[in-house]
N, C-alpha and C positions, 0 to 999 in steps of 0.2 A: 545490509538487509536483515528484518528478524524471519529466515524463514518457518514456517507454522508449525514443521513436525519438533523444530529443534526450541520452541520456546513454552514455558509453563507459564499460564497467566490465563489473562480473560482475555478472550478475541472481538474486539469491539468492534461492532458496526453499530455508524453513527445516521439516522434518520434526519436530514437534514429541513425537508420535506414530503409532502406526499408524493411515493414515487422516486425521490433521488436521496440516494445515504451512499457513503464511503466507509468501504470496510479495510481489511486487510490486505484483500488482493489488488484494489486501486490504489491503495497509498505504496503496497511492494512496488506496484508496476510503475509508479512516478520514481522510488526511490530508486529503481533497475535503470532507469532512463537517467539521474542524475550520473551513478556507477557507471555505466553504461556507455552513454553517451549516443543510446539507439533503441528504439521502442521493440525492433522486433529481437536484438538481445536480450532486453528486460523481458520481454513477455518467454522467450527461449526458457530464461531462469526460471521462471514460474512455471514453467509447463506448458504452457498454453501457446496458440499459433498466431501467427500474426497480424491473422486476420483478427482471433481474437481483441487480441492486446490492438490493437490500431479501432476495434469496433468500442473498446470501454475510456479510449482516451478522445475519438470525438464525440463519444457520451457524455463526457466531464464536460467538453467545450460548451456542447450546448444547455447543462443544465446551470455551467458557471457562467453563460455570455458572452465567456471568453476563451481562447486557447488557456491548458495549462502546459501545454507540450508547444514549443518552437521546432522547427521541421527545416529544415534543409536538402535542397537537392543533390544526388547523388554526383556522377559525371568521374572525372578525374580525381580529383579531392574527396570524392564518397559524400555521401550525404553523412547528416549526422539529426540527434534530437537532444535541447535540454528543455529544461523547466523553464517557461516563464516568471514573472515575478509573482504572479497570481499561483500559477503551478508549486511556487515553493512556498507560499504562503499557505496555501493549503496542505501540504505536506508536512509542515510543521506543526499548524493548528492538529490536524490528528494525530502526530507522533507524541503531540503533548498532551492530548487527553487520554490516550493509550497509555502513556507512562501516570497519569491522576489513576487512571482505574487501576492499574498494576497495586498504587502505594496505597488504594482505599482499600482493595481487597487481598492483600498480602495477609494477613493474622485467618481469615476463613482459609485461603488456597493451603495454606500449611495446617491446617485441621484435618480439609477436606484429603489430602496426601496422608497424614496420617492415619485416616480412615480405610486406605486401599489396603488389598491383602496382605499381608506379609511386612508392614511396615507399620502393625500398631505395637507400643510398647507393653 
């Protein structure tokens, strides 16, 4: 997971329509769910409750059509969640334009760093 405090770059949220984008904290919360192998773990990691993390993954469902989370029931064996193939698809789509904007805006973010106090030559 890249979590937010610990990475320099651009925080991309992506507009996909009016109304539905993916940012950071949907593509954390599917990556927490791969690791993971449980929505209200992944959503633990990020901070947030379960209810949360359970309200922004059947958000995704409905604005993708489809699950991106598989769901299993608890019981003996524990429930568990991974990614769909739609789920990791999308997951990838945005971990790969987060790393384009990283490498378009890499030459400014080391300008802008060398701008802050105490770190211009």
């Amino acid at each position: 997971m890249r979590p937010w405090n610990q990475t320099v770059g651009p925080r991309l949220r992506v507009v996909i329509a009016p109304n539905i984008a993916i940012g950071p904290g949907k593509a954390d919360l599917l990556q927490g769910v791969v690791e993971t192998g449980s929505i209200a773990a992944a959503g633990r990691r990020l901070g947030m409750s379960y209810k949360r993390a359970w309200g922004l993954v059947e958000g995704m469902k409905e604005d993708f059509g489809a699950p991106l989370v598989a769901t299993s029931r608890g019981g003996s064996d524990r429930g568990g969640a991974e990614l769909t193939d739609l789920g990791r698809t999308v997951l990838d789509l945005y971990r790969r334009m987060e790393d384009q904007a990283a490498a378009a805006t890499r030459s400014e973010l080391a300008e802008l760093q060398g701008l802050l106090a105490g770190r211009q030559s």
